[in-house]
Kinemage of the C-alpha trace (Angstrom):
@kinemage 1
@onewidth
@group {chain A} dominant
@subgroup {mainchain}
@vectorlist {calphas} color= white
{ca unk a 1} P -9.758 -21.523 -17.183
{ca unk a 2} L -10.727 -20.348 -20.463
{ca unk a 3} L -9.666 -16.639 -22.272
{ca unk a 4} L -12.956 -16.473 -23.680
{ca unk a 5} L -13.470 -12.841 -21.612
{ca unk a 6} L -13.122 -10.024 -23.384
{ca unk a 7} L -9.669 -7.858 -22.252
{ca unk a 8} L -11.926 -4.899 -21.174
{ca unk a 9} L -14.584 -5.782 -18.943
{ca unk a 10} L -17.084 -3.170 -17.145
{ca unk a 11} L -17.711 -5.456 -14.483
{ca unk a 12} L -15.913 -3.099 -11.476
{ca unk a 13} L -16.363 -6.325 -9.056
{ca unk a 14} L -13.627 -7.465 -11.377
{ca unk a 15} L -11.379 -4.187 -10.895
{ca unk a 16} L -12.291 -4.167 -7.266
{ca unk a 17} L -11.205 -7.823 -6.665
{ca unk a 18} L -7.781 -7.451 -8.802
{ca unk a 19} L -6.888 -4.369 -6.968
{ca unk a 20} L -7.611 -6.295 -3.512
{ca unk a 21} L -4.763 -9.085 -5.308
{ca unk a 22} L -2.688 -7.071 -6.776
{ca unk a 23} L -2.193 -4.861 -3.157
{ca unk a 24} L -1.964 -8.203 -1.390
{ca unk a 25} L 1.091 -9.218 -3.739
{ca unk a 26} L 2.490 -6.390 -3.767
{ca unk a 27} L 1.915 -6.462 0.663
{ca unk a 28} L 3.288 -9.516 0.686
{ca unk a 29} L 6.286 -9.193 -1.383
{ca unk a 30} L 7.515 -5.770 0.320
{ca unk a 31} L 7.274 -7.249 3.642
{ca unk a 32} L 9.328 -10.465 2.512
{ca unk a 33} L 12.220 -7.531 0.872
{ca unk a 34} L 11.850 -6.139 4.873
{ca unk a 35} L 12.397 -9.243 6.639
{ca unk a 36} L 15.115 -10.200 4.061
{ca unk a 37} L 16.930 -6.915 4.119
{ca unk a 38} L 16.733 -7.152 7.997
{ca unk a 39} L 18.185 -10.151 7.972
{ca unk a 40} L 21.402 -9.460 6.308
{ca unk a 41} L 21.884 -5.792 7.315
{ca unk a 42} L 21.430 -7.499 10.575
């Protein structure tokens, strides 16, 4: 993968598609902290 891209793109299919990842991390992480915090609270 190559950083030839310029920082600040106007492509919004770009924006769209990191938003899509970045809520899917950010879904997938809180719902590991959930099963993990149910775990030891018990």
């Amino acid at each position: 993968m190559s950083n030839q891209t310029p920082r600040r793109t106007g492509n919004p299919l770009a924006i769209v598609l990191w938003v899509i990842v970045g809520a899917g991390l950010v879904y997938g992480v809180s719902q590991t902290v959930i099963k993990a915090s149910a775990l030891f609270t018990g």
